[in-house]
Every structure is written in structure tokens, then in C-alpha cells.
DRENLUMVO-9432 format. One record per residue: residue in one letter; z, y, x of N, C-alpha, C in turn. Coordinates in Angstrom, 3 decimals, always signed. Last residue first. Layout:
N
miro:A, n_pz:Z, n_py:Y, n_px:X, ca_pz:Z, ca_py:Y, ca_px:X, c_pz:Z, c_py:Y, c_px:X;
...
***
This chain:
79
miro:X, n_pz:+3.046, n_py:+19.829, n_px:-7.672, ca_pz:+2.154, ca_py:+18.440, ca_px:-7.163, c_pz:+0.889, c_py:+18.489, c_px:-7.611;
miro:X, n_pz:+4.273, n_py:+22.174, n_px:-7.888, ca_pz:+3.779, ca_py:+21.344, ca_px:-6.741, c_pz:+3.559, c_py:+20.497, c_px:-6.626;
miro:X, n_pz:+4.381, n_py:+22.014, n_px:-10.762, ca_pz:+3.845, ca_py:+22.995, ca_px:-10.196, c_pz:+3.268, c_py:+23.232, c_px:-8.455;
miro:X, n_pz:+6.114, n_py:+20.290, n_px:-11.247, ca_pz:+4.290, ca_py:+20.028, ca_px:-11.678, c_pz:+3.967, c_py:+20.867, c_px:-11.175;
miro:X, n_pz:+8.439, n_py:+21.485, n_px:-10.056, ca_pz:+8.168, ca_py:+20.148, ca_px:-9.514, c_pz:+6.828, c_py:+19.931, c_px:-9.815;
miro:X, n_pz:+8.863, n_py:+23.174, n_px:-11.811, ca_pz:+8.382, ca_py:+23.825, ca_px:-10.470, c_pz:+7.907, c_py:+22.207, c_px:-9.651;
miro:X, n_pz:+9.683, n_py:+21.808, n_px:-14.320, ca_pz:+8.325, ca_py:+22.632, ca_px:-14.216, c_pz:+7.985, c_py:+23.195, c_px:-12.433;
miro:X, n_pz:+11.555, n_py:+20.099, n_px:-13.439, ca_pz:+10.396, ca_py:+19.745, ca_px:-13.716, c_pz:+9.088, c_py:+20.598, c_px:-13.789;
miro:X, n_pz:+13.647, n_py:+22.398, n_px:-12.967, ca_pz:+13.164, ca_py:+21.531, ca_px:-11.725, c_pz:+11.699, c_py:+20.527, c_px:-11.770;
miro:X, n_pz:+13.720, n_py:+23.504, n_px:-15.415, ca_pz:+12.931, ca_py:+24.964, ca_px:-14.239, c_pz:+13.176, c_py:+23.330, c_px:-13.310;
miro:X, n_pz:+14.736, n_py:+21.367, n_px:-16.698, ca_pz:+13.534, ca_py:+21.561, ca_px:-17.424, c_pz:+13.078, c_py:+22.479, c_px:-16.554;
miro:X, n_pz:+16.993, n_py:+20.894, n_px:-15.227, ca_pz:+16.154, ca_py:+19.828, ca_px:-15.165, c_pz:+15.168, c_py:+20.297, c_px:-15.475;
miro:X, n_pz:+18.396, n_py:+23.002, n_px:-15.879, ca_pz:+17.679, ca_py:+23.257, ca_px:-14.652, c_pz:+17.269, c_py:+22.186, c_px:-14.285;
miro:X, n_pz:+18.764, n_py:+22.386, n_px:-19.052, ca_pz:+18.013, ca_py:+23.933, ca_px:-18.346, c_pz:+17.243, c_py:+23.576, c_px:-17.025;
miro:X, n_pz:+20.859, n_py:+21.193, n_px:-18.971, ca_pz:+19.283, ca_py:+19.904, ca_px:-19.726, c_pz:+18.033, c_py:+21.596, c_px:-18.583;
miro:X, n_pz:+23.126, n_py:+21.735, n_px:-17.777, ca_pz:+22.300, ca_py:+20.860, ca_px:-17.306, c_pz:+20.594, c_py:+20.377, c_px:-17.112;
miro:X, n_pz:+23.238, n_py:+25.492, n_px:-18.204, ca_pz:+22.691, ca_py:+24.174, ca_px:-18.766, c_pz:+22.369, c_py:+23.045, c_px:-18.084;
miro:X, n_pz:+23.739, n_py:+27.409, n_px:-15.259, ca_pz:+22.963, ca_py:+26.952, ca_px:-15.968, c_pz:+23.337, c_py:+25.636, c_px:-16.943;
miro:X, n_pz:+25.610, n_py:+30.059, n_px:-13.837, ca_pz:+25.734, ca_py:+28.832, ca_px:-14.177, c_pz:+24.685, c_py:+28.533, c_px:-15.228;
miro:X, n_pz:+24.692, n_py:+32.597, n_px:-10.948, ca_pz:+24.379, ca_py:+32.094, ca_px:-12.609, c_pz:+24.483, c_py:+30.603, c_px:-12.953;
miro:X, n_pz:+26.383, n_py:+33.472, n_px:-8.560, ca_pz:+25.687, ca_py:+32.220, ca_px:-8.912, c_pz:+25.476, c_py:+32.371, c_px:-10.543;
miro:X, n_pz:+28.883, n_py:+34.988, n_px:-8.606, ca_pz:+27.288, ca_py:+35.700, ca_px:-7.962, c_pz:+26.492, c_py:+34.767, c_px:-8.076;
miro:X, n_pz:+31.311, n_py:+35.132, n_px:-9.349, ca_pz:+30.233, ca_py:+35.455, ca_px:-10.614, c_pz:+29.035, c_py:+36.280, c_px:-9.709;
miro:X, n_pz:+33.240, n_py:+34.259, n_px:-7.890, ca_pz:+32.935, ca_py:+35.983, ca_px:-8.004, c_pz:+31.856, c_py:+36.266, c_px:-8.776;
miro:X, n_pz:+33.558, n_py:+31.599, n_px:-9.087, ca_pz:+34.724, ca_py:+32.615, ca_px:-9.305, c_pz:+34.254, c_py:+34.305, c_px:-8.946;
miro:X, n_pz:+31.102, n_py:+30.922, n_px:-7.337, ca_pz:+31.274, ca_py:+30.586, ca_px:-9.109, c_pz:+32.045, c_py:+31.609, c_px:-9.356;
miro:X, n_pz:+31.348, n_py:+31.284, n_px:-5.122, ca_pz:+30.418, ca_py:+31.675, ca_px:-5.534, c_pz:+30.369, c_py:+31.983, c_px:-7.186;
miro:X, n_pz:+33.716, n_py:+28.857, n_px:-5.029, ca_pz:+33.928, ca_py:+30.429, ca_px:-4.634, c_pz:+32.752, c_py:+31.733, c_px:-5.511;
miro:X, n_pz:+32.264, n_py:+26.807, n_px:-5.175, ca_pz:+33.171, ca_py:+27.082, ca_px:-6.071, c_pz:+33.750, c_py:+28.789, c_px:-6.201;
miro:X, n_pz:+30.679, n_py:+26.946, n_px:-3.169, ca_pz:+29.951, ca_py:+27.010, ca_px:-4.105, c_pz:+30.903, c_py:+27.601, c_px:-5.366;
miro:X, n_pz:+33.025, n_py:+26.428, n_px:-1.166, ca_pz:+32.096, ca_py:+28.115, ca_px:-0.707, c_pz:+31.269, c_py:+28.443, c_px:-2.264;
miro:X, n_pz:+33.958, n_py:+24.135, n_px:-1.802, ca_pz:+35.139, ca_py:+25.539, ca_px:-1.544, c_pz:+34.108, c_py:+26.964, c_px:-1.597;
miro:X, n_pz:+31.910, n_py:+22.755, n_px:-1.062, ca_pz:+32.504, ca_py:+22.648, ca_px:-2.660, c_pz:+32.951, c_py:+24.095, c_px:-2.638;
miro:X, n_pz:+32.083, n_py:+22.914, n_px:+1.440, ca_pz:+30.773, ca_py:+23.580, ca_px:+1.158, c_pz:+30.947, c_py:+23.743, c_px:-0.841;
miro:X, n_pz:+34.175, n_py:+22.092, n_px:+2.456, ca_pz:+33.955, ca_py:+23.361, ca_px:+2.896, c_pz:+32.593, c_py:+23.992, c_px:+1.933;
miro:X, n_pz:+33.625, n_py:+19.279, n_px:+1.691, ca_pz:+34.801, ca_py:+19.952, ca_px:+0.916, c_pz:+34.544, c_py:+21.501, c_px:+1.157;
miro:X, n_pz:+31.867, n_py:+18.506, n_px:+3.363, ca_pz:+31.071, ca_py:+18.897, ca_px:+2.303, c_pz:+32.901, c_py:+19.719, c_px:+1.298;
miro:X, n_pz:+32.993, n_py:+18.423, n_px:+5.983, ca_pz:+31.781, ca_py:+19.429, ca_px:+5.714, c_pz:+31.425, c_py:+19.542, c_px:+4.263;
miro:X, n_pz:+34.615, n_py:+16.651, n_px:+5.929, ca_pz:+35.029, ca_py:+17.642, ca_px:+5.858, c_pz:+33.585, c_py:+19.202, c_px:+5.246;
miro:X, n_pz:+33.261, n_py:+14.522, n_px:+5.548, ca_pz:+33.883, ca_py:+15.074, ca_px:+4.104, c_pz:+34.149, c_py:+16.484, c_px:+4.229;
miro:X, n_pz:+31.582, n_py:+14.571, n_px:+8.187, ca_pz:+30.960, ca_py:+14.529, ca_px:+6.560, c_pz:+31.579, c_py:+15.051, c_px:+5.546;
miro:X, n_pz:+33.949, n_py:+13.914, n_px:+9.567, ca_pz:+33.383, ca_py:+15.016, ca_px:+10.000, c_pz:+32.218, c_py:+15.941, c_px:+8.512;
miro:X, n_pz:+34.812, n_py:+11.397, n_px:+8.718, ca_pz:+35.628, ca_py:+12.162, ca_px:+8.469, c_pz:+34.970, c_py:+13.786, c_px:+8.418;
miro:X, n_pz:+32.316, n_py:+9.871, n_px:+9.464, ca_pz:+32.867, ca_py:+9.924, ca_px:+8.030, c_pz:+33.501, c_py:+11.034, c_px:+7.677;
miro:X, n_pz:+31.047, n_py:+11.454, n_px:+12.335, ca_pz:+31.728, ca_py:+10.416, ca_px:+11.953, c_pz:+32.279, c_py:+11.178, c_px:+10.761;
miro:X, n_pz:+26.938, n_py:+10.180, n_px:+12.321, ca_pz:+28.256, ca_py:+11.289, ca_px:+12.021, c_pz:+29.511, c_py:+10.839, c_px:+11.486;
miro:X, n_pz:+24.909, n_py:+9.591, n_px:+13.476, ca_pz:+26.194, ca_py:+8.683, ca_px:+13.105, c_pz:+27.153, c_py:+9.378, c_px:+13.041;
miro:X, n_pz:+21.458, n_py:+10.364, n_px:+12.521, ca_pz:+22.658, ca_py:+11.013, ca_px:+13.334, c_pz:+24.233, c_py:+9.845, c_px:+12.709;
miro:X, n_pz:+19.463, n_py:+10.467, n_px:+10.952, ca_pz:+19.448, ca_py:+9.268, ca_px:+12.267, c_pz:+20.955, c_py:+9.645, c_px:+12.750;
miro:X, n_pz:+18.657, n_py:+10.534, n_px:+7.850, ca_pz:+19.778, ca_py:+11.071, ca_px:+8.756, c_pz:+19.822, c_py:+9.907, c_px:+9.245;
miro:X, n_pz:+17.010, n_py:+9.336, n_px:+6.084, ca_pz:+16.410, ca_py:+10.128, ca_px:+7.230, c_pz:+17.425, c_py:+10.843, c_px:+8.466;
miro:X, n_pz:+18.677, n_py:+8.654, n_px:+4.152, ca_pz:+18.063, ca_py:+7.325, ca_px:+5.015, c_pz:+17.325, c_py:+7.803, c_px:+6.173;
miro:X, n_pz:+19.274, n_py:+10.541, n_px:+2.246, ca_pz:+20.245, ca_py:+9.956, ca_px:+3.092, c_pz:+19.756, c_py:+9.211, c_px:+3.949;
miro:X, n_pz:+16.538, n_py:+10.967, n_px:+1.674, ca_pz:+16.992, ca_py:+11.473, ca_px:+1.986, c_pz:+18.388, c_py:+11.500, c_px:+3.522;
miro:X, n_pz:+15.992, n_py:+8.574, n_px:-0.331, ca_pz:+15.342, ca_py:+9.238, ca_px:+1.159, c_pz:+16.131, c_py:+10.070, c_px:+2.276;
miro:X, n_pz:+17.989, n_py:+8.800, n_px:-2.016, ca_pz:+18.150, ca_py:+7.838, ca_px:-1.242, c_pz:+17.268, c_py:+7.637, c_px:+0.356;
miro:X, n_pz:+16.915, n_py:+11.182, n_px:-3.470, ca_pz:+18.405, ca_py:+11.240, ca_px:-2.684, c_pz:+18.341, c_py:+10.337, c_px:-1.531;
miro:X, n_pz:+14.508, n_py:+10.250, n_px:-4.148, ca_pz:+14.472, ca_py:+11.044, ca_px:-3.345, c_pz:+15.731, c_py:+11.342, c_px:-2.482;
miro:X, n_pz:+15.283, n_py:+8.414, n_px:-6.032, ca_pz:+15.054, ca_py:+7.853, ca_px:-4.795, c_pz:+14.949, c_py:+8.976, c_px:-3.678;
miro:X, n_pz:+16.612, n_py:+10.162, n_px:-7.903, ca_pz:+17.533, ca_py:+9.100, ca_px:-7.007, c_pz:+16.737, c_py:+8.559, c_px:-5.823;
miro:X, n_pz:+14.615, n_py:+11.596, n_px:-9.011, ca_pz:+15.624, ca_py:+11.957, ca_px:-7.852, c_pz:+16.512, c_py:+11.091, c_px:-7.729;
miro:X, n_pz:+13.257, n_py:+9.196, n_px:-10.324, ca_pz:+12.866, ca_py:+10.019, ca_px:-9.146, c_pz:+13.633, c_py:+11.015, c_px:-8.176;
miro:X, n_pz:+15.026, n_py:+8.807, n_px:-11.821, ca_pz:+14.726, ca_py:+7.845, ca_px:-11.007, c_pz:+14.243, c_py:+8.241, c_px:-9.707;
miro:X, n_pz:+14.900, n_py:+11.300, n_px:-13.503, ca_pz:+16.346, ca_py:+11.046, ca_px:-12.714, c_pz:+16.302, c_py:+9.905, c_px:-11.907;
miro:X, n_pz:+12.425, n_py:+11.569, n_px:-14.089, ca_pz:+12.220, ca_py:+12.352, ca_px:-13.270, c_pz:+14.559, c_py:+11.852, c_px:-12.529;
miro:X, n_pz:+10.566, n_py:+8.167, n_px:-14.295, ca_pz:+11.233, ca_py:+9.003, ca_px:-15.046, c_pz:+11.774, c_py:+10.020, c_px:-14.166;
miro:X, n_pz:+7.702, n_py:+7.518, n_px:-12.138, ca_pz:+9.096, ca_py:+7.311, ca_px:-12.400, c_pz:+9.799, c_py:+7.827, c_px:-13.664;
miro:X, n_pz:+5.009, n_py:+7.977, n_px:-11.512, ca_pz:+5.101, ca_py:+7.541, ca_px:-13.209, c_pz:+6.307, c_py:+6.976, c_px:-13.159;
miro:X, n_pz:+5.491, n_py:+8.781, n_px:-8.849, ca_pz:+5.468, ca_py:+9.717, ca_px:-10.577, c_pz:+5.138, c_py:+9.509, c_px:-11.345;
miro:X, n_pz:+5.199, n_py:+6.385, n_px:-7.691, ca_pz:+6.259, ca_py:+7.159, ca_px:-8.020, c_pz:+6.218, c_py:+8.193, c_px:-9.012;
miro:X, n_pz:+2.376, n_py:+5.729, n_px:-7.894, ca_pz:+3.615, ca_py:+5.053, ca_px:-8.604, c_pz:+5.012, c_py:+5.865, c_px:-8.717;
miro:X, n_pz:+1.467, n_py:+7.919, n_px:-6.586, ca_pz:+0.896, ca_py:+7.899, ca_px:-7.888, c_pz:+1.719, c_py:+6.690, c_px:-8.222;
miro:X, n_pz:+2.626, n_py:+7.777, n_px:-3.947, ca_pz:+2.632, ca_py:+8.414, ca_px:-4.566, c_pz:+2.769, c_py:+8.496, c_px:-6.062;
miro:X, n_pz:+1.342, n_py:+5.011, n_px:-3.387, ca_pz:+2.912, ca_py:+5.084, ca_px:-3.236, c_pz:+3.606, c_py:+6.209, c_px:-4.220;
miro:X, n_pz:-0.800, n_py:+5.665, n_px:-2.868, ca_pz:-1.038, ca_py:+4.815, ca_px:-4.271, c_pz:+1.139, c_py:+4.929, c_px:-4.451;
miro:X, n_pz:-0.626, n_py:+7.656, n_px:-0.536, ca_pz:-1.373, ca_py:+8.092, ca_px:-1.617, c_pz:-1.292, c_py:+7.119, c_px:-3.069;
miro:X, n_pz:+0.080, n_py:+5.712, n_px:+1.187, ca_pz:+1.205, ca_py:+6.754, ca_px:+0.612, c_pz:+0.303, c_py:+7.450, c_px:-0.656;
miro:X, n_pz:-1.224, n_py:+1.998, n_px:+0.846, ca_pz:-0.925, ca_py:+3.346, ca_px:+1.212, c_pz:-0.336, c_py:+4.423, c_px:+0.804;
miro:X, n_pz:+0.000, n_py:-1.172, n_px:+0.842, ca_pz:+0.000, ca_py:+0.000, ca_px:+0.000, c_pz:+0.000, c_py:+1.238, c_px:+0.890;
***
């Protein structure tokens, strides 16, 4: 199978299948053995900064079903 037929199976995924595999790419491209601890810490710092963002009301909170429907449309919009 070439990436071009790889392609055209994957987007006849459903679009939360499709970001799961994309997650799962994702995670699978980090060559680095970062240790566990170093990971949480980084992402608790990054909860703390988003959460922050939230409380000074400089992030607009969206609708779930919302920024599936602006991730699907910018998503047809690049492919």
C-alpha cells in the first residue's frame, strides 16, 4: 500500500477515529526517552498556564460539538 491509497482510507475514518490515530502518530514520532516524571511535570505546567488563560478570560471557551465543527471545516479545507 502506498501513502496516497493510505490516505484515501483514512478519510473515510469518522473524524474522532481520525484523531485518535493522528494522536497515536503522533506519540510514536517522539524518538526522545524522556523520563516519565519530566513529561508530567511538563504537562501539569502547561494545565496551570491554559487554566490560567481561562481565569483571565484571554482564551474564548468553545462548545465541544463547536470546535469539532471549525476543526472539520479547516480540516476540508486542507485536504
Amino acid at each position: 500500500m502506498d501513502i496516497s491509497e493510505l490516505r484515501k482510507d483514512i478519510q473515510q475514518l469518522p473524524v474522532h477515529q481520525r484523531a485518535g490515530l493522528a494522536h497515536w502518530i503522533m506519540r510514536n514520532l517522539d524518538e526522545s526517552d524522556g523520563d516519565e516524571n519530566e513529561i508530567d511535570a511538563a504537562w501539569r505546567r502547561e494545565i496551570r498556564s491554559r487554566l490560567a488563560e481561562i481565569k483571565e478570560g484571554s482564551v474564548r471557551m468553545v462548545p465541544s460539538e463547536e470546535m469539532w465543527k471549525e476543526f472539520q471545516n479547516d480540516y476540508e479545507k486542507a485536504g
